[in-house]
N, C-alpha and C positions, 0 to 999 in steps of 0.2 A: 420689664426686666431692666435692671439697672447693669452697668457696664462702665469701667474707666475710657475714659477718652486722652487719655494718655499712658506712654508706655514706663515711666520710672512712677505712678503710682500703682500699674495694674501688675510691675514685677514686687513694687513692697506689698501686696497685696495678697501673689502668691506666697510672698516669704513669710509673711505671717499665718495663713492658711496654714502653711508647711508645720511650723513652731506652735502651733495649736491644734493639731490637729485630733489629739485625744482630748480636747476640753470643748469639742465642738458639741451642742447644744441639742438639750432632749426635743422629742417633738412632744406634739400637743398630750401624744400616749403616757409623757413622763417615766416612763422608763424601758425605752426603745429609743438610742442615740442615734442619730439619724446624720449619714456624712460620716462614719466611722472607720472608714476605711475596709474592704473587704478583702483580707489575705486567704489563703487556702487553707489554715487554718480556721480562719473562720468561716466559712462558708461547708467548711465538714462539720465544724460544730454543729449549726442551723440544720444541716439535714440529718444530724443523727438525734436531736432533739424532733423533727418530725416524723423520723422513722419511730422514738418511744412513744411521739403522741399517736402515730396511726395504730400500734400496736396497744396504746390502752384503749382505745374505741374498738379496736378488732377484738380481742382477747376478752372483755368486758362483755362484748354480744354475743361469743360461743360460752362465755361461762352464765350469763342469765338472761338471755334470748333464743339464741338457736336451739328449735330449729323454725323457729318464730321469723317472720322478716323482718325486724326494725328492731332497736334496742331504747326501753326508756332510760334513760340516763340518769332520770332521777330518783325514778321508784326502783331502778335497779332490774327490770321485769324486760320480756317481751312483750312485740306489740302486730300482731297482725288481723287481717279484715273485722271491719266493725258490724258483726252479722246485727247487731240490732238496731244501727241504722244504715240502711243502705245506700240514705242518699247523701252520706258522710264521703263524697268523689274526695278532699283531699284525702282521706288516709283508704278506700276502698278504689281508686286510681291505681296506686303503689301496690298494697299487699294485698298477696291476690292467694295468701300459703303456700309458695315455695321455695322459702328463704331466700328474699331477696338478695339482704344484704349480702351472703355466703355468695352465690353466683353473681353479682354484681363484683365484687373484687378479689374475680379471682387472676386479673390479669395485672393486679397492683402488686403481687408477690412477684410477677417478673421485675414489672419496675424496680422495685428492692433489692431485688435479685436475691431473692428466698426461696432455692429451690424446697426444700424441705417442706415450710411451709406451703406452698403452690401446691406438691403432690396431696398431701393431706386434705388440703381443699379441693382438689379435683374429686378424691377418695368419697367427701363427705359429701359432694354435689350429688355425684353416682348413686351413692347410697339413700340421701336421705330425699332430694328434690324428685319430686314428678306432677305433673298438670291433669291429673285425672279430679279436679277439685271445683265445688260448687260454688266461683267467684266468678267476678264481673270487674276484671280488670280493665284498665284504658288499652285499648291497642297500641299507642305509642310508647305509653309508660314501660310497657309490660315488652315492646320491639326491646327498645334501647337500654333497657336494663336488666333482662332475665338473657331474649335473642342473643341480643348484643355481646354480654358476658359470657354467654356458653359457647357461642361462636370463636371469641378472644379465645379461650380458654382450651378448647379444641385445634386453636393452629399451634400454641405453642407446644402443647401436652402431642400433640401427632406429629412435630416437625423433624428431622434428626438432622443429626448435626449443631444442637445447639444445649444450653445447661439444662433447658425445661424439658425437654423431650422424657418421656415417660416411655420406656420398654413396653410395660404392661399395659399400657393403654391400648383400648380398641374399637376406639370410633365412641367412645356412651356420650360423653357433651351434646357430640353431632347427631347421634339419634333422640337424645332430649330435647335438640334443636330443631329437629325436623316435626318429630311430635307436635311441640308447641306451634310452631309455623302451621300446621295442618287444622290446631284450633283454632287460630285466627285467621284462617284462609277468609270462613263464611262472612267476616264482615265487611268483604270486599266484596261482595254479592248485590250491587245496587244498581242504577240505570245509568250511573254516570261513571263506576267505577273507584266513585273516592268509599273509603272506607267509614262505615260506623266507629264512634268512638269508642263504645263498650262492647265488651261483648262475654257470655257465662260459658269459662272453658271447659264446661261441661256436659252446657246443653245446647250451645251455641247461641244465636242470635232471636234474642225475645220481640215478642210483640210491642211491648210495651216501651223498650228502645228510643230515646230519643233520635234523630236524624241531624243532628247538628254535630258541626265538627270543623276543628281549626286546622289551619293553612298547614301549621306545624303539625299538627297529629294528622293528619293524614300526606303529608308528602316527603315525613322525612323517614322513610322507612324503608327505601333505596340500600342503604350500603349494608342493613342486615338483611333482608332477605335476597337483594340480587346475589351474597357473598353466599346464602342458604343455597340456593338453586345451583351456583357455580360447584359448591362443594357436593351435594348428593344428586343432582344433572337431574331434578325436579325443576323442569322448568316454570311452573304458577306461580310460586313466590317471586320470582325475579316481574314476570309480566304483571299481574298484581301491582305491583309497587311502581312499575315502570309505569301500568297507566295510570294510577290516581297521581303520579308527578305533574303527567302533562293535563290529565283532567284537571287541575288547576292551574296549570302556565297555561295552558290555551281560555280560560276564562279572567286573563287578566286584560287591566282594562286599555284603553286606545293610548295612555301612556306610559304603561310597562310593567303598574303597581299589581297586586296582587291584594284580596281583602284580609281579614283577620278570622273571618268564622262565613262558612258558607255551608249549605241545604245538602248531604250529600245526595239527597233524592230528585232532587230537580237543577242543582247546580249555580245555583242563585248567591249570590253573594248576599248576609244578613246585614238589615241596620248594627252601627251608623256606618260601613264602609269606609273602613280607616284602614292606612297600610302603616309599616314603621319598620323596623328591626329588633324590637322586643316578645315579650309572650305573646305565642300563641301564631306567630310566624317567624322567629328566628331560626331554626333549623330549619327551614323551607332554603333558604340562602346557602347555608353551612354543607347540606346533603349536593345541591347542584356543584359546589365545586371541590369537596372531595370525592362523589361519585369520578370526578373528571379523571381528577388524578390517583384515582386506585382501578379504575375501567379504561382511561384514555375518551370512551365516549363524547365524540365533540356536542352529541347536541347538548350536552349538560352544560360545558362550555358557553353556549352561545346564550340559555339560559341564565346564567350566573353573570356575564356579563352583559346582557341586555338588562336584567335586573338589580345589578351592583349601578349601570349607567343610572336608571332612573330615582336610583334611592338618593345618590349623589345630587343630582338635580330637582329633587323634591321635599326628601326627607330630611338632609342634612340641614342643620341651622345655617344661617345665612353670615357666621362667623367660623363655621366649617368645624366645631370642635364638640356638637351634638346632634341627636337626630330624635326627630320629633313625627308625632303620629298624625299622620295627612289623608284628604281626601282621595280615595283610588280615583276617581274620575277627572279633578279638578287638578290634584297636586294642592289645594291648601291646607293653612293650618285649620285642624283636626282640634288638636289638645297640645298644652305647655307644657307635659310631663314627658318622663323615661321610665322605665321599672328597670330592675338590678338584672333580668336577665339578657337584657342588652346591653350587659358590656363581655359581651361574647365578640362581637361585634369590631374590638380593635386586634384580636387575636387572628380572625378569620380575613383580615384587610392585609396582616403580616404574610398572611398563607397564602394568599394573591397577588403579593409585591408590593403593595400601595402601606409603603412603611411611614410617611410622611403623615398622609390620615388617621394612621393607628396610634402614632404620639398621641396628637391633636384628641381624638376619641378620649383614650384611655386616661390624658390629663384631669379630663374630667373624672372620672369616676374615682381616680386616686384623691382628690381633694376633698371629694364627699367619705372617701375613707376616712380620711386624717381630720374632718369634724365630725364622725360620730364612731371611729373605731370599728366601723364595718358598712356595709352598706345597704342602706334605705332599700325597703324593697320598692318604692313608689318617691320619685323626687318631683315637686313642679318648681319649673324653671319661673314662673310669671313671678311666685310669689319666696325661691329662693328658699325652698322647706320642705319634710319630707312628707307625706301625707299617709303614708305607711310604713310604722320603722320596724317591722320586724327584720331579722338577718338570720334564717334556717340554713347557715353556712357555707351560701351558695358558690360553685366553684368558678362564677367566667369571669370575674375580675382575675381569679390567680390565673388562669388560664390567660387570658390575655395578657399578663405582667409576663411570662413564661415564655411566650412566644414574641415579645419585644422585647426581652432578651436575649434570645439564640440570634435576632436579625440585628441587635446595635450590640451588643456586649458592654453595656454601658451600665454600670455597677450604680445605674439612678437605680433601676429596676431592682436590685439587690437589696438595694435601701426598702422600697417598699415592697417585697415578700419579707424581710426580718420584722416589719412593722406588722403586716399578715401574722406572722408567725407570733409574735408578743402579742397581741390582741385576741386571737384562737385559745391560745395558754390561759391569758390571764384572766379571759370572759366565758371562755365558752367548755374547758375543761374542769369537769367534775369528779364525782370520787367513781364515778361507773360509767365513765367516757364522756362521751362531746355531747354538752345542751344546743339545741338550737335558742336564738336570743327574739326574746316575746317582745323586747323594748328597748332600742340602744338606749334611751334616753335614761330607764329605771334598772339598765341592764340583769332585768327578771329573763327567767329562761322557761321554756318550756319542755315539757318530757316527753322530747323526740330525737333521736341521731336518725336522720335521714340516709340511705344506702350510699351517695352520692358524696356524702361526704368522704365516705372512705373511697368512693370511687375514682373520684376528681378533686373536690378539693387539695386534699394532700395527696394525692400521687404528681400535681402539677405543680404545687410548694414545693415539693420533695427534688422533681426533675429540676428544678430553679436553679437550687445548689449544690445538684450532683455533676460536674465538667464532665466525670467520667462515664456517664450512662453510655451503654452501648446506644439508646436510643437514638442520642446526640450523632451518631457513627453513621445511621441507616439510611440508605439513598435509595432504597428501596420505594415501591411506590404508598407504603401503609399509612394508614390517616386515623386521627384519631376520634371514633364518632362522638355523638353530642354529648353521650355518658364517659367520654374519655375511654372507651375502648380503644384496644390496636388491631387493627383488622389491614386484610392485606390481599392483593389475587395472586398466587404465582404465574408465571409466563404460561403454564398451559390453560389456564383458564383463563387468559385475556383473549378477546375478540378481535384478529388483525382487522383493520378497516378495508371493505372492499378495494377493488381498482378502480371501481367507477365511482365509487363517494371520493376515495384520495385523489382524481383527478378533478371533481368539482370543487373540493375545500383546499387544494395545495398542502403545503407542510408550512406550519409552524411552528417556532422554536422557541418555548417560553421563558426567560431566563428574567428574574429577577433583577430588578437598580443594585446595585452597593448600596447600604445607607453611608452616607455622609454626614459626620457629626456637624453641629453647626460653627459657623468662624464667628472668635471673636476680636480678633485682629490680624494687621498684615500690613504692610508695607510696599508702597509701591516702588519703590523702588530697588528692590529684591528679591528672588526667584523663588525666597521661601513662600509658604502657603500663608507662614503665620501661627499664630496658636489657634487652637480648636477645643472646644468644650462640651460638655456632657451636656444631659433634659436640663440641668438646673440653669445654664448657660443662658438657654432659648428666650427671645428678647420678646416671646408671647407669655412666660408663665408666669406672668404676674395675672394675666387678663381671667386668665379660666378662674382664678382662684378668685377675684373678685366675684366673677361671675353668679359664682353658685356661693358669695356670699361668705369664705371663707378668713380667717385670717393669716397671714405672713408669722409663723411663728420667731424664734430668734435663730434657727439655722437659715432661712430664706433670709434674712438680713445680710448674713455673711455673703450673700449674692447683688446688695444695695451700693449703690454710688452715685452720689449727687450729679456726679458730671454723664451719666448714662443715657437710658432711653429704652420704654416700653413700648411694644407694638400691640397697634390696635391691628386685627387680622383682615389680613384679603386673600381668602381662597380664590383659586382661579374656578371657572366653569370647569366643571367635568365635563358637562354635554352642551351642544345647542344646537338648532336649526339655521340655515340658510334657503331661504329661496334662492336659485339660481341662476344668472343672468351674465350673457358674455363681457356684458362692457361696464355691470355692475351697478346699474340702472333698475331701479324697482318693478317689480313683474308681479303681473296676477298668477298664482299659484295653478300648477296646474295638476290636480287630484290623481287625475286618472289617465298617464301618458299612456299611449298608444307606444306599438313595438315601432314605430318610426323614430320614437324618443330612446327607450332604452328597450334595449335586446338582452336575453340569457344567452349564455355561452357555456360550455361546458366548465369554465374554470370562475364564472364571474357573469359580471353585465359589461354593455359596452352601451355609451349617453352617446348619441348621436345630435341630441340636440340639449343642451342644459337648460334652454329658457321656461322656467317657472317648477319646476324641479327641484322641490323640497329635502333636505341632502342633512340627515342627521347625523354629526359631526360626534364623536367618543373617544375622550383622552386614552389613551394605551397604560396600562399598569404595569409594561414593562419601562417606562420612559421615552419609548423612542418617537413619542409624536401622537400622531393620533389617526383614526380611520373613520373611515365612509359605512356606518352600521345601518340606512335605511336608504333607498331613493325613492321618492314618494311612497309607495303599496307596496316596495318588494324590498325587503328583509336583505341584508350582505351579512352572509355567515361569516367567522372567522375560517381564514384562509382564504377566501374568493379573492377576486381584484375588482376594478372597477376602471374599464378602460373610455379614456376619453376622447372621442374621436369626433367635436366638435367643429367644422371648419371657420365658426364665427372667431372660437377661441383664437384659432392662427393668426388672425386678422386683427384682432382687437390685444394691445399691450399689457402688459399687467402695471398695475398701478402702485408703486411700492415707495412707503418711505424709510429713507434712509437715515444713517447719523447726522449729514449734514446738510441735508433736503430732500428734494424729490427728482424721480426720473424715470423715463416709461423705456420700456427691459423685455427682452423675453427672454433673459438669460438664467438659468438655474441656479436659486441662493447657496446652494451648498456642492461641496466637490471633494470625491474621496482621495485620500491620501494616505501614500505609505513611506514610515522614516522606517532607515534602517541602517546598520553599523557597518561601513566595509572595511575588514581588515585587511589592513598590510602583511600582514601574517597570518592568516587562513586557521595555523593551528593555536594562535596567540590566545586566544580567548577561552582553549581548552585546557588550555595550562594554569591560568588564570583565577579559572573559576566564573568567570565576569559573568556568565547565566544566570547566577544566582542574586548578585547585586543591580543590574539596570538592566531592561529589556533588550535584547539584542534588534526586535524588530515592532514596529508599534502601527497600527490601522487607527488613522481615526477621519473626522469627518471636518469638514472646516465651512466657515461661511463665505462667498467669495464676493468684492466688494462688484458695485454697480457702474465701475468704470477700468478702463484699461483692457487687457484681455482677457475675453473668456475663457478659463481651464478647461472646462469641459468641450471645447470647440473644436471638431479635429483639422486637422491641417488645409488650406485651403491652396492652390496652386496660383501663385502670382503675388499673394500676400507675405509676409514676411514669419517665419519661424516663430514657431511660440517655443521658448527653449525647458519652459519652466515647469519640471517634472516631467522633461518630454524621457519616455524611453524606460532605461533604466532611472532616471532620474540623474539630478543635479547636485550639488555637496550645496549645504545649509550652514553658512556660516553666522557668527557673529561679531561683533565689534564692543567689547566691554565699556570702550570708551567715547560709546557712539548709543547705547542698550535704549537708547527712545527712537533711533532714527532720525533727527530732524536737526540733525548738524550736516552740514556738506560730509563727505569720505576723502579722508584722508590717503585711500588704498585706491586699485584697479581692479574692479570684480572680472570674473568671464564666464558670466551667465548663472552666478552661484546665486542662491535665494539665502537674504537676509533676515537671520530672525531680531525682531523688535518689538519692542511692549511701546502698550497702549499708552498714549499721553502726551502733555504739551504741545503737540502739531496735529495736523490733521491727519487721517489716511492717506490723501490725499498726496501729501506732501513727503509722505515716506514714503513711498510710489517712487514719485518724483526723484528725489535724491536718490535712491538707490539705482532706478534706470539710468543715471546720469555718471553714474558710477560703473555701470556697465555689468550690473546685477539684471538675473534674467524676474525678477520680481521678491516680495517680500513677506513674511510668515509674522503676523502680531497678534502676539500673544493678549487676550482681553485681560481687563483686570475683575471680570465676572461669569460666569458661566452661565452664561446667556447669547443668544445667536444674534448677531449684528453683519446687517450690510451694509456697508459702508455705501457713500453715494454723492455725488456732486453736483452744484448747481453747472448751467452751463457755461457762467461765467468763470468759474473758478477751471473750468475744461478748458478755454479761451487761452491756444498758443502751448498745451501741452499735450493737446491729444494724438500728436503726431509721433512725440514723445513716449508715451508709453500704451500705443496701439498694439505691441505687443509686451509688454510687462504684465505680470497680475499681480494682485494683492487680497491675499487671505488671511482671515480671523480665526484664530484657536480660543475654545473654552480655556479660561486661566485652570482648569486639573490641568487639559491635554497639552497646553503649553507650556506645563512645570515639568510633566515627563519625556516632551522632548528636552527641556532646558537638560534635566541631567542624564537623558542619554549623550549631549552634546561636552556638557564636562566633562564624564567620563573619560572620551573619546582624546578630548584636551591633556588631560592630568596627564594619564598613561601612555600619550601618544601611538595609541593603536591603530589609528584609523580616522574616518571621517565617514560624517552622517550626512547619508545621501534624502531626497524626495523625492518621489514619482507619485505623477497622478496615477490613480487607478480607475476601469472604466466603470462607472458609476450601476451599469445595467449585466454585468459582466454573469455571461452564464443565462441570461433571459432570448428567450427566443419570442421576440414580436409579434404582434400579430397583424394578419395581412391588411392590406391597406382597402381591397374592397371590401362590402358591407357582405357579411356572415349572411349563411342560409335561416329564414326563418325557422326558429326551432321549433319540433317537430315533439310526439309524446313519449317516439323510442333516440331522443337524442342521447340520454345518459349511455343508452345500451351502443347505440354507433360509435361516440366517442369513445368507449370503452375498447370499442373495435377495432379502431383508428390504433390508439395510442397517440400519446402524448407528440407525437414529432408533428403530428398531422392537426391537435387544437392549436397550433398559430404557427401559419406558413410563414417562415423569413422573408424580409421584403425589405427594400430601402426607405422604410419607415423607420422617425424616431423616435424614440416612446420615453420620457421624462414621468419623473413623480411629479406629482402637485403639493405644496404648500400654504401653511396659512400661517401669517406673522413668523415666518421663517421657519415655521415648526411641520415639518411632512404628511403629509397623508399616506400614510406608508402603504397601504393597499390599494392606491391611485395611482395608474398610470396615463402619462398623457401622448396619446398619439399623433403627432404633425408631420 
């Protein structure tokens, strides 16, 4: 990606963007203007244009299909089970004669918000669908797109209080649903639990029955039937589905993969044993974390992320913007390709936090869009080409453009659902609805509308460009399954978590990053951030597109500058191992520690000895760092801790470098701190308004450098006062005419902390001046958001460490240091007040745990601590218990005990 490297051509740059911005340049589609600017009139346009195009595919299959499942598009006909071939699995998978397509969207009339429509379809479900019929549908097909739909269909038609609710409704969906459910009971009838693929909902499960069946069709059928079971208190459906989940997470292999097609008879995973995030296990991932968050269930939790950890670290390309099909055993590569169903994939990354991936993902599969106007069902990466071009108008690209846009709002996204949307129209709309496309290359079609088109594809095009959906509104726990249904629990039929499981897993509180667009300039010497730019910005999107071989049409040029610069990509690890060792000295691993090494505890484990203790290390997809997810053989759930009660560690330094060398520390890299506005006038700020403009109070976290005084150190009798944040805290001054620190002070502090930005002197030496000045320490602002400890040799310490034995100096991320910057203006301008700091105690609210060694645990320990209560799992004690760290970044569920 190219970029001006100065600021009077990257402002005539904007001015010409600005001045052309309706002559900005078609894409490769030629007539889909890409970069067009999207007002709210246009974006009603786009969706009222996909609201006529769902309604010609819909209204098209009730006038010459239904009550047929499928509509041909091009003979104008329906199309349901192919009784004279039966080993025809794609079209006898699907239509099994109960009008698919009719109960697959009947939750797309809310989306529309058509009640009219919706009752009618309820009306015609009732009347015309039942399962008393002599097919041999797919158990998954036949969950997520009949279950699925009549389940949707049944909360909104039974809910009151809302426009869908039906008076006259009484319960039929839900007894159509339970029905069905009871004929697919039998093919959960195995030795292992996982289910048969097929099965005849009439006569049930045949002799003749193949026994094979994929990751995906057997374990993603969790969120319909456990919701089946909650709704008619039939509890086998829920159990069913619950064990063929774990009947395959407990058969994954020793590094976390999972295969693609395994025996449901014997349990065996089939050649070649390849894992990936495409057909045939993509909804195996999808089900483990919206079951989380429509049930709360942590183990599904710990499943999703145990298994999100190793796809990161296995599957993912080693330039982090594709994922490829690997060895379950080994982690190698497998195969060079993707199929079009994994791009569900950067939708499902957005639904977990991890926005930053989801770009990266989804860049890809947009660029395979934009060379062939839809996408490849089969691409190889080796050779840069598709190897299967059909496009049956699959919905997880829009799906995932959909959900990267509710989390950036970044009107790139908008760009390509209107390219979506001109491509659908101009290739795949006929005079009796939607073709599927037999060829991008010949763009021939074939004579099928698949259910799912009307189910997903445009209901996810549609929500794109509706701002207004109430769905947009819902903070409710509902998810939408792998067919784009909306399914939901209400509160009484969520499961509260026992006392004794929530005192083994703690609480956790999941709360997604902000995305942050990316910067494409700033000024150091300035408090602004700078300017910031949209996906087109990203100084990687040149690479993906080379990648898969695309070309730069003439709107990506409008993003070219000679004077710029492309980035070749460095993902960081998601995961990795450490063997562990106190002094960091290599150690023979040790497999199989004994309870002298590490102990269970009711809330966690406690390492008593870390030497050769294999410590699997897993970034957090909230951002806050990372956690302890294995110690050798024993598994760390989310919520546990992991306490560390080593006494080599006490002894032995930590080994850290710093900005300006090295130095051995046992001081803690980071230290909480709270700015806050005290007014002169108590009622000043309510007259004002000023809540609404800059934060009255701000928590953040700071890095604290490796010399001077420790903030977190508390008071010591004999030694000299730490003044800085002591208490209420200290006033945080500035000096505009001093904003680097590294000029003598012209003033007399008394004990105030100096805010200064990074640059032209050392930490060091703004330390220095400021204690000299009679400041109690100093606050600098980085010019990156990234954790820095600052650190000194011990010659440059030589003759000042007497000096500022008690000053400190802390580092703020350049966001956290622009927000206090303007709560400090504020305070300036209006002369309301002054902004204070105090430390906060870093552990505040945690009760300890004791300093001698816990009781061997025992097999009714869950039941005792449950008996105890929580005051009695960690007796208070003058133990100190610190997080752990690795390159400054937290082990958040580490605590270290000395």
């Amino acid at each position: 990606m190219k970029w001006p490297t100065s600021w009077p051509n990257f402002v005539l740059s904007l001015l010409f963007i600005g001045l052309n911005f309706h002559a900005w340049t078609h894409s490769e589609s030629s007539g889909f203007v890409e970069g067009a600017g999207w007002t709210k009139e246009r974006k009603l346009d786009a969706r009222e244009q996909i609201r006529s195009l769902w309604y010609h595919g819909f209204d098209n299959y009730m006038k010459h299909a239904f009550p047929m499942d499928e509509l041909r598009p091009l003979s104008c006909k329906g199309r349901g089970p192919d009784y004279s071939h039966v080993v025809d699995i794609a079209t006898n998978d699907v239509d099994g004669n109960f009008s698919v397509t009719l109960v697959d969207v009947l939750d797309t009339f809310v989306v529309l918000n058509d009640t009219a429509g919706f009752e009618r379809a309820v009306r015609n479900t009732i009347d015309f669908v039942q399962f008393d019929v002599d097919t041999k549908p797919q158990v998954f097909e036949t969950t997520i797109r009949v279950l699925g739909g009549l389940l949707s269909g049944h909360l909104f038609a039974n809910q009151t209080g809302q426009p869908f609710h039906l008076p006259w409704y009484r319960g039929e969906l839900l007894d159509l649903a339970q029905d069905l459910g009871n004929r697919l009971l039998p093919a959960f009838m195995t030795p292992t639990g996982l289910p048969i693929a097929r099965i005849n909902l009439r006569h049930g499960l045949l002799r003749s029955e193949t026994v094979d069946t994929c990751t995906a069709g057997a374990g993603s059928l969790i969120l319909e039937f456990g919701l089946l079971s909650r709704l008619t208190g039939d509890a086998r459906f829920e159990k069913a589905a619950y064990k063929a989940f774990f009947a395959l997470w407990n058969r994954k292999s020793d590094i976390g993969l999972v295969g693609n097609t395994i025996n449901t008879w014997t349990g065996s995973w089939l050649r070649p044993e390849i894992s990936g995030v495409g057909a045939g296990i993509d909804s195996f991932f999808e089900y483990a974390l919206k079951w989380y968050i429509m049930s709360g269930e942590v183990e599904f939790l710990d499943v999703w992320q145990e298994a999100y950890a190793a796809i990161m670290r296995y599957s993912r390309a080693p330039d982090g913007f594709w994922y490829r099909s690997v060895n379950i055993h080994t982690g190698d590569l497998a195969y060079n390709t993707f199929d079009s169903l994994s791009a569900f994939w950067p939708g499902l990354q957005v639904l977990a936090g991890d926005v930053e991936n989801a770009i990266k993902s989804h860049l890809t599969y947009w660029n395979l869009w934009r060379m062939h106007s839809g996408l490849p069902e089969v691409w190889d990466m080796s050779f840069r080409q598709a190897t299967s071009l059909q496009y049956p108008l699959r919905p997880e690209f829009v799906e995932s453009t959909w959900y990267l846009y509710r989390a950036t709002r970044d009107p790139f996204y908008l760009d390509v659902g209107g390219r979506i949307l001109y491509d659908l129209i101009t290739r795949s709309k006929v005079s009796c609805g939607l073709a599927s496309i037999k060829d991008l290359r010949s763009k021939a079609h074939e004579d099928r509308m698949e259910s799912f088109v009307l189910s997903e594809t445009l209901k996810y095009l549609y929500l794109l460009f509706d701002e207004e959906n109430p769905i947009h509104s819902d903070d409710s726990n509902y998810v939408f399954t792998t067919e784009g249904h909306i399914l939901w629990l209400s509160p009484d039929q969520l499961r509260p978590m026992s006392a004794v499981r929530r005192q083994l897993r703690g609480a956790e509180h999941h709360h997604c990053p902000v995305y942050a667009p990316p910067l494409v300039a700033f000024d150091d010497d300035v408090l602004e951030r700078g300017l910031t730019a949209g996906m087109r910005g990203r100084a990687d999107m040149e690479y993906i597109r080379e990648l898969v071989g695309g070309r730069a049409g003439e709107h990506d040029m409008r993003w070219w500058s000679e004077g710029g610069w492309c980035e070749i990509p460095k993902p960081h690890l998601f995961s990795f191992d450490f063997i562990l060792s106190p002094g960091g000295q290599l150690v023979p691993e040790d497999p199989h520690p004994t309870v002298e090494k590490v102990t269970f505890v009711p809330d966690g484990y406690v390492l008593y000895n870390v030497t050769g203790i294999r410590a699997h290390i897993v970034s957090r997809l909230d951002g806050r760092g990372y956690d302890i997810t294995r110690l050798g053989p024993f598994a760390v759930k989310t919520g546990q801790v992991v306490y560390v009660n080593d006494p080599e560690l006490v002894l032995a330094p930590l080994d850290v470098h710093g900005a300006l060398g090295r130095v051995n520390t046992r001081r803690i890299p980071e230290v909480a701190l709270r700015f806050y506005l005290r007014h002169i006038d108590p009622l000043f700020h309510l007259q004002t308004g000023l809540d609404e403009e800059v934060p009255m109070e701000l928590f953040a976290t700071a890095s604290t450098a490796l010399f001077g005084a420790d903030p977190n150190a508390p008071s010591v009798e004999g030694e000299p006062p730490i003044h800085f944040g002591d208490g209420e805290g200290v006033r945080l001054v500035v000096e505009p005419s001093n904003s680097l620190g590294c000029q003598p002070y012209t003033r007399t502090f008394t004990h105030e902390a100096v805010l200064v930005h990074r640059g032209e002197c050392t930490f060091l030496e703004k330390l220095v001046l400021a204690r000299e000045a009679g400041a109690s320490g100093v606050v600098v602002i980085s010019d990156e958001d990234l954790n820095i400890n600052p650190s000194a040799d011990a010659a440059d310490l030589d003759g000042v460490e007497g000096l500022i034995s008690d000053a400190v100096a802390v580092v703020l991320k350049r966001s956290v240091g622009e927000a206090v910057s303007a709560m400090l203006a504020v305070a300036e301008e209006r002369g309301i007040g002054e902004v204070l700091i105090a430390v906060e105690s870093e552990m505040q609210g945690f009760q300890p745990l004791a300093d001698q060694q816990p009781e061997e645990p025992s097999r009714t320990a869950e039941a005792e601590a449950d008996a105890r209560g929580d005051s009695e799992a960690h007796t208070a004690s003058d133990t100190t218990i610190r997080m752990l760290y690795i390159n400054g970044h937290p082990l958040v569920n580490t605590r270290l005990v000395v």
